[in-house]
C-alpha positions in Angstrom: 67.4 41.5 54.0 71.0 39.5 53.4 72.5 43.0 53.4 71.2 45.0 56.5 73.7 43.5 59.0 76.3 45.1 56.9 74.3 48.2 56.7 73.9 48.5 60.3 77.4 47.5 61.7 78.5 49.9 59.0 76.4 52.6 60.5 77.9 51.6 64.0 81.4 52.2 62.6 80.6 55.5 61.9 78.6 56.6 64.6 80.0 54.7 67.9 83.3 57.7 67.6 80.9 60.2 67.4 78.8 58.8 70.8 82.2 58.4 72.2 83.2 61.4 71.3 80.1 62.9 72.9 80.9 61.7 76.2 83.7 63.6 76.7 82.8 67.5 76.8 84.1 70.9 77.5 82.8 74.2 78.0 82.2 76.5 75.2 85.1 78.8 76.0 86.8 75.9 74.3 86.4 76.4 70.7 88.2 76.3 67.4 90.1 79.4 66.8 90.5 79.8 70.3 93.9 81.9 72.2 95.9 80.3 75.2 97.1 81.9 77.4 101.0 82.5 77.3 103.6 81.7 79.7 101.4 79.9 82.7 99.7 76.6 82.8 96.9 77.1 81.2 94.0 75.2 83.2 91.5 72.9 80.6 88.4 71.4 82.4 84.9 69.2 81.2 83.0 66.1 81.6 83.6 62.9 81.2 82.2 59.4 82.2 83.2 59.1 86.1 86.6 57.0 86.2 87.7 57.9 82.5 91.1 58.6 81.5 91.6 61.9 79.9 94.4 63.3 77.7 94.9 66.2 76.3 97.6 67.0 73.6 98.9 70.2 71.8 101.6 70.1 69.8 104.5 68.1 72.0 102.6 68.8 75.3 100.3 66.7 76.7 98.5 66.1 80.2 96.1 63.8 81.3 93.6 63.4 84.3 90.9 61.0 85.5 87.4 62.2 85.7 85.7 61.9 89.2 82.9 60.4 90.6 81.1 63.4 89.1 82.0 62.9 85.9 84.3 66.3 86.3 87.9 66.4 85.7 90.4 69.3 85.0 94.3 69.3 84.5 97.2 71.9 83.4 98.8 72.3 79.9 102.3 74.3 79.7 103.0 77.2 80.4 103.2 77.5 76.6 105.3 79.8 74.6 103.4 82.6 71.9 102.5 81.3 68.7 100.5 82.2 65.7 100.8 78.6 64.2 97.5 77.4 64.3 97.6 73.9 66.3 95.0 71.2 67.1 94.4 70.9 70.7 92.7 67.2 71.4 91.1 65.6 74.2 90.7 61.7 74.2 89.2 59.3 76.2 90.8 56.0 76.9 89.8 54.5 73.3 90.7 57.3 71.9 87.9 59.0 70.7 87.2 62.6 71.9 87.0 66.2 70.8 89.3 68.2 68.9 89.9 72.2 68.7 91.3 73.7 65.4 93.2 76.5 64.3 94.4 77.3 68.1 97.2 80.0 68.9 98.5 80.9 72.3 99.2 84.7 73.2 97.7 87.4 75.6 93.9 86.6 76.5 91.7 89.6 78.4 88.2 89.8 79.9 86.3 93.1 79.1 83.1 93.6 80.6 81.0 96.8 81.8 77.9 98.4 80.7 76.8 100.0 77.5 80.1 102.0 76.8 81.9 98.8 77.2 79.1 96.9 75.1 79.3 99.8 72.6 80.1 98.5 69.1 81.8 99.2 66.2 79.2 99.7 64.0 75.1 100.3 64.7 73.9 99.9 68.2 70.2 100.9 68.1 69.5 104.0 70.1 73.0 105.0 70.0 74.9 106.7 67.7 77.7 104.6 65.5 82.2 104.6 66.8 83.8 107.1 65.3 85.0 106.5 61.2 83.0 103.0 61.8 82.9 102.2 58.3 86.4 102.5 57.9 87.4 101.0 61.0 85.6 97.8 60.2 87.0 97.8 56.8 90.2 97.5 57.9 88.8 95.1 60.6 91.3 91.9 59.2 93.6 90.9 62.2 94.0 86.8 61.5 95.5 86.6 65.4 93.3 88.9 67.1 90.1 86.4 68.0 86.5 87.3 69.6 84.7 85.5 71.9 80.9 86.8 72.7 79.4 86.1 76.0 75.4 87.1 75.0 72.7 88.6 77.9 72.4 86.4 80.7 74.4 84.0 78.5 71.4 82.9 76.7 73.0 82.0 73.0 70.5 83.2 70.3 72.7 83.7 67.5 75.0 80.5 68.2 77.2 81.4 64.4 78.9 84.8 66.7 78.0 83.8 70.4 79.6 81.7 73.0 82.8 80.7 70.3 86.3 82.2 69.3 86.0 83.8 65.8 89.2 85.6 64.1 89.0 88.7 63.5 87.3 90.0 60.4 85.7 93.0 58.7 82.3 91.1 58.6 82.8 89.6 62.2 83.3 92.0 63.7 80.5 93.7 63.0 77.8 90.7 63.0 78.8 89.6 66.5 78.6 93.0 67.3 81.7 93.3 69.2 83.1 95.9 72.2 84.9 99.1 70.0 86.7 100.0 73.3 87.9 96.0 74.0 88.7 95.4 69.9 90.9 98.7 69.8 92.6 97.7 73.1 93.2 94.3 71.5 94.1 95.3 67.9 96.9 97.7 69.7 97.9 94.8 71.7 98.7 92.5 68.8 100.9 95.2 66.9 102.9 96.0 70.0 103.5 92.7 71.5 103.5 90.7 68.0 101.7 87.9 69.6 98.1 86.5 69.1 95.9 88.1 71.2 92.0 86.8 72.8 89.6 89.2 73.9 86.4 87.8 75.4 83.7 90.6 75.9 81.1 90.1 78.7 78.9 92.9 78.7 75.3 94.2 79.2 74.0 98.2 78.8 72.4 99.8 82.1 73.4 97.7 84.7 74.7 97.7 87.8 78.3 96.7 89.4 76.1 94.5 91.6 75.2 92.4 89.2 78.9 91.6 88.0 80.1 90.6 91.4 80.2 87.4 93.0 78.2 86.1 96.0 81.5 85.3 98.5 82.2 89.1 97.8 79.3 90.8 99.2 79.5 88.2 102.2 83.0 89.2 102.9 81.8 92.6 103.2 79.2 93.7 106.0 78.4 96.5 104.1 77.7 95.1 101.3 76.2 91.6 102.7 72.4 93.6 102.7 72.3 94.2 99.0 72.1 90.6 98.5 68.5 91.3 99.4 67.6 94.3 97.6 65.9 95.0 94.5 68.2 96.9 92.2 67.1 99.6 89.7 68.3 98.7 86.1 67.2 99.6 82.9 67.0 95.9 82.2 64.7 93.6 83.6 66.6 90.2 85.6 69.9 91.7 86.3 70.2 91.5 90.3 73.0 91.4 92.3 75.0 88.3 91.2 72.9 87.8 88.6 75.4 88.3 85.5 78.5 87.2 87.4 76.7 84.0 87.3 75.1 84.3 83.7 77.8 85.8 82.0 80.8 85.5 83.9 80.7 82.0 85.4 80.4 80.1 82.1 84.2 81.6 80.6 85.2 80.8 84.5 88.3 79.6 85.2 89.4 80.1 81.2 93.5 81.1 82.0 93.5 84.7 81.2 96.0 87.5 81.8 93.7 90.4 83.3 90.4 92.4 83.0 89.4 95.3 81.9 86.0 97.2 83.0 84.1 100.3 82.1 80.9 100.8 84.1 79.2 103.1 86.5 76.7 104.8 84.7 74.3 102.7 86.5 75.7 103.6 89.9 75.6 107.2 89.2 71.8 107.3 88.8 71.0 106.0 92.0 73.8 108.8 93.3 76.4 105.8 95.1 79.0 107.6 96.4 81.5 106.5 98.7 79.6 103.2 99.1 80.9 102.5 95.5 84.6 102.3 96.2 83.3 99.3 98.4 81.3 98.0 95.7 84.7 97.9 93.2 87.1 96.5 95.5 84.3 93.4 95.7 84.1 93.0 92.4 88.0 93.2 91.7 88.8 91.0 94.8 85.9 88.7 93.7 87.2 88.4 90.0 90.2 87.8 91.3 89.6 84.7 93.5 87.5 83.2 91.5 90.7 82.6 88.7 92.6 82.1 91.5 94.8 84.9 90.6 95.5 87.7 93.3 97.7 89.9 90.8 95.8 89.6 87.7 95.5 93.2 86.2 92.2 95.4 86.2 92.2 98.3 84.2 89.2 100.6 83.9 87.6 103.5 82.5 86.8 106.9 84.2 83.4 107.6 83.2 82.7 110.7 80.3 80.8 113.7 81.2 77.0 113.7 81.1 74.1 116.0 82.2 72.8 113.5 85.0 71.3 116.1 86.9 68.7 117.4 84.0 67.6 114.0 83.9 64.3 113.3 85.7 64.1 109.6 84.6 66.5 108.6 87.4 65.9 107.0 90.6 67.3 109.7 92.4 67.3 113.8 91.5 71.0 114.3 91.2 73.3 117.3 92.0 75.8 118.6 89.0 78.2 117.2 91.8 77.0 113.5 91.5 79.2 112.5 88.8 82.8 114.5 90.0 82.4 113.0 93.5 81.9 109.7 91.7 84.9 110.3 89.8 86.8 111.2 93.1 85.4 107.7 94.2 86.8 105.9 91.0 90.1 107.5 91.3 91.0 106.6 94.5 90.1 102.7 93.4 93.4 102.7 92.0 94.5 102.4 95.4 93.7 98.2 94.9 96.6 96.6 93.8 97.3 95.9 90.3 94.6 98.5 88.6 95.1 101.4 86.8 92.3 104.5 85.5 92.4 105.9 82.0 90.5 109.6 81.9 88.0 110.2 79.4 86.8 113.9 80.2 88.3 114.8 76.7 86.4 112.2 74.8 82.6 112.9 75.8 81.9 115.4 72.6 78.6 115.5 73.3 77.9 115.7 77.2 74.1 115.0 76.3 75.2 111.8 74.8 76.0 109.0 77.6 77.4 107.2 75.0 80.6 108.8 73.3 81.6 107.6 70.2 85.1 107.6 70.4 86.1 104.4 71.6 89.3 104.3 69.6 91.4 106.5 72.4 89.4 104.8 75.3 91.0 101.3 74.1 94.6 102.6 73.2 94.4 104.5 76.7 93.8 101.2 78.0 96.1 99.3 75.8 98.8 101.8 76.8 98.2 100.8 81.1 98.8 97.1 80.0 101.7 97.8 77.4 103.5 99.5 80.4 102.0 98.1 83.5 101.8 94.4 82.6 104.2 93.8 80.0 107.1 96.4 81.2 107.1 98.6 78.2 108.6 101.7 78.9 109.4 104.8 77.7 106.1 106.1 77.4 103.8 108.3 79.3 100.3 106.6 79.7 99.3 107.8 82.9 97.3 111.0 83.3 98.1 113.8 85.4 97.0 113.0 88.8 97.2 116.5 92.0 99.7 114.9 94.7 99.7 118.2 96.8 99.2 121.8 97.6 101.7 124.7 97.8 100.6 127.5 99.5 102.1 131.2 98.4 101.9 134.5 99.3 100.3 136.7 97.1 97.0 135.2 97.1 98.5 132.3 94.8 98.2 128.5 95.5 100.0 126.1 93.7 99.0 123.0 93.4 101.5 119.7 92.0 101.1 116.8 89.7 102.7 113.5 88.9 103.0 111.6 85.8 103.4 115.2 83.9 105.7 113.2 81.2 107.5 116.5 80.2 105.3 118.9 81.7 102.3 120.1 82.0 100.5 122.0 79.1 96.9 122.6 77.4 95.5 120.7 74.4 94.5 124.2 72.7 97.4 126.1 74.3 95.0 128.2 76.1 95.4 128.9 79.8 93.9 126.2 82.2 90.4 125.9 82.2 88.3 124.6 85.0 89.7 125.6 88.0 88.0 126.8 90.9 89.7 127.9 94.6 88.1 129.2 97.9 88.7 130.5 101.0 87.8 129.5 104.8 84.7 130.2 103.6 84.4 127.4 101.1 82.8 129.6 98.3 84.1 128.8 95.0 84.6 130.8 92.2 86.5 130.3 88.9 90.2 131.1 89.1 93.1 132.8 86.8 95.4 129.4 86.2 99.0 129.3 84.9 101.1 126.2 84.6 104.4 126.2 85.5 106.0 122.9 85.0 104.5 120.2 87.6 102.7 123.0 88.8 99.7 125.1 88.5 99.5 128.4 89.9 96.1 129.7 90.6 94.5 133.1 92.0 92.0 135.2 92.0 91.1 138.5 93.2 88.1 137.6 94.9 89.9 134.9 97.0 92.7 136.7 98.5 93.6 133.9 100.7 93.3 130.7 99.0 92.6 127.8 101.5 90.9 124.6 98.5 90.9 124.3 95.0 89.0 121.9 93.0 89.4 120.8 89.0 86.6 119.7 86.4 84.3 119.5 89.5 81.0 120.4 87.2 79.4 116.9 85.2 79.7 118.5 81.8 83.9 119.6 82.4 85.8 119.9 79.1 88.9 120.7 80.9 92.2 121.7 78.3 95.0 120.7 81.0 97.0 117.5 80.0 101.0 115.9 80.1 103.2 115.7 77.2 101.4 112.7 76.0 97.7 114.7 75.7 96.5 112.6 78.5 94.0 114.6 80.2 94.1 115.5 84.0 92.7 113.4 86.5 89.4 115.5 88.1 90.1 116.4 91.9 89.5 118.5 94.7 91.6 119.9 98.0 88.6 120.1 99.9 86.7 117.4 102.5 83.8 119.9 102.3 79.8 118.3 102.5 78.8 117.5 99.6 75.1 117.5 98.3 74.8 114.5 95.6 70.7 114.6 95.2 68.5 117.5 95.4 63.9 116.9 96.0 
């Protein structure tokens, strides 16, 4: 009996920190083995009781903030230099006591969300067939300052040992989270180019629609968009209406200081045959993104979708046309046209146009890497754009010529055949496959049955394989000439 005061005021000493402690919280985004963003203040937010002092130190910086009536308080550390010495980051109240973050770098963080190509892992994905050289891929999967951080579906956290934390980089992490192949090459290319630690957190969720990514202000902003707050999407998922995962799986990482985005999604889209109605739909979602970090410039990079037989596929909503998907590529081309984004072309990496899944994701995350390396961080001397038509050059002769940009060197073929995939027409709009040539930034193109050339289109059929790319094998950008009508569903 003599002893239990001692017993329970030792008790207290232990555990009145760890209350204390308790009372002072953060998001989940914060978490050992976390990245900071380089080079801007980086914004650090929670709860705490309403009036408390806050502080928050790393390494010879420190901030501090009092929380509000609310309890919620949020101030700015930095901007910090690069640095792949792990650090504590720690967050005190006014006796001290609080949490404390281990094993923290600062470098480059990215957002990469999308569908099921983005989703697409490494290893097994059930239903889908495994990345390309996945076993030794993930073998050599060790990169100490490349760290993951898994948003789950609808951000409900099943497996909480891979979900909703930072985890380095690992062989067998990799694989159990599962992570993004496409976001885990773009940030494994990052880290060897700019020798700095690099955070990738992955947000995405297979057969869903841009709607669902995209905040509510966006579609407000919009009056053609405002109506499709109301209506009931189709998704191969069940829950995933408009807003829906912006606020499930965007929201909780919201407003983690990060440097940009990248996206690959569409699929979706295509099914219900969105056309021009799409480009709308992007600049929402980009613009949307973009306010909501407070960051007007941050960089979006995103994926041109692969080839795929969507119009032999009865399952959809709507009975497509083979011209469903290149007029939705048109569409995601001319998105470049919002600030700060940039398109990587993946017409070459489908394989299989049965397969709406390709397995390489390698090239689709070093395509990606290569926008930022040049776009974002001013690395030059390198070709990472495709080949995008600027203009037409009529000739006599029943030739017409049409001219490229961002030919590096030239144009030229993969399998130094002549260029495949070209079609022309007259005033009559009838196309038929034409004789092509390439003559430096140009191709020529003819044929006998069109003696006078007015349009030409390129890879304008769902399944295209075309062979024409730059110096740097980057493939061409799909296009046509023509403003002709275009049927995108069929009865």
């Amino acid at each position: 009996m003599g002893s239990t005061p001692r017993r329970l005021s030792t008790f207290l000493a232990f555990a009145l920190p760890a209350v204390l402690a308790a009372e002072i919280t953060l998001p989940p985004v914060f978490s050992d083995h976390m990245v900071l963003q380089r080079d801007r203040a980086v914004k650090i937010w929670g709860q705490a009781p309403p009036g408390e002092a806050v502080a928050v130190r790393f390494g010879d910086r420190e901030a501090t903030a009092r929380a509000g009536d609310d309890g919620g308080w949020t101030l700015y550390l930095g901007p910090l230099s690069a640095s792949a010495e792990p650090r504590v980051l720690s967050v005190t109240g006014a006796d001290g006591a609080g949490p404390a973050f281990h094993d923290v770098l600062v470098g480059e963080v990215w957002l990469a969300s999308g569908q099921s190509n983005m989703e697409k892992p490494l290893g097994e994905m059930r239903g889908q067939k495994p990345t390309g050289n996945h076993e030794e891929e993930i073998a050599a999967a060790d990169h100490p300052t490349l760290r993951l951080f898994q948003v789950p579906h609808k951000g409900e956290v099943k497996r909480p040992d891979v979900q909703m934390r930072w985890i380095p980089c690992t062989p067998e992490s990799v694989d159990a989270i599962p992570f993004s192949a496409a976001a885990y090459f773009f940030g494994r290319e990052l880290v060897r180019e700019l020798d700095v630690p690099v955070g990738l957190i992955h947000s995405s969720y297979g057969g869903t629609m841009i709607e669902a990514w995209t905040p509510r202000e966006a579609f407000l902003r919009d009056p053609r968009l405002e109506p499709l707050l109301e209506e009931t999407y189709f998704a191969w998922v069940e829950g995933v209406q408009a807003t829906e995962l912006f606020e499930s799986m965007i929201r909780p990482v919201l407003p983690f200081t990060l440097r940009g985005f990248l996206w690959y999604q569409g699929e979706a889209n295509v099914m219900v045959a969105d056309g021009e109605i799409y480009r709308a739909k992007k600049r929402a979602l980009v613009e949307g993104w973009r306010r909501a970090w407070n960051d007007f410039g941050a960089p979006f990079y995103f994926v041109q979708l692969a080839p795929f037989n969507y119009s032999e596929r009865e399952q959809f909503p709507e009975k497509l046309t083979p011209e469903a998907l290149p007029h939705f590529w048109e569409v995601q081309a001319t998105c470049t046209e919002i600030p700060y984004t940039g398109m990587i072309v993946t017409t070459d990496l489908a394989g299989n146009a049965r397969d709406i899944h390709p397995t390489n994701k390698r090239d689709v995350g070093l395509r990606l890497a290569g926008l930022a390396l040049a776009e974002t961080y001013g690395r030059t001397g390198r070709t990472v754009h495709s080949p995008v038509f600027t203009e037409v050059e009529h000739h006599g002769g029943g030739r017409i010529a049409l001219r490229f940009k961002h030919t590096g060197d030239g144009l030229r073929t993969r399998d130094s055949e002549a260029p495949s995939h070209f079609l022309i027409a007259g005033k009559d709009g009838v196309f038929v496959e034409a004789e092509a040539e390439i003559d430096g930034d140009r191709v020529l193109l003819h044929s006998p049955e069109v003696p006078r050339p007015r349009h030409a289109r390129f890879a304008w059929q769902e399944t295209a394989n075309p062979n024409l790319v730059n110096s740097a094998g980057l493939p061409a950008v799909p296009f046509r000439t023509d403003t002709l009508p275009l049927l995108l569903t069929r009865d």
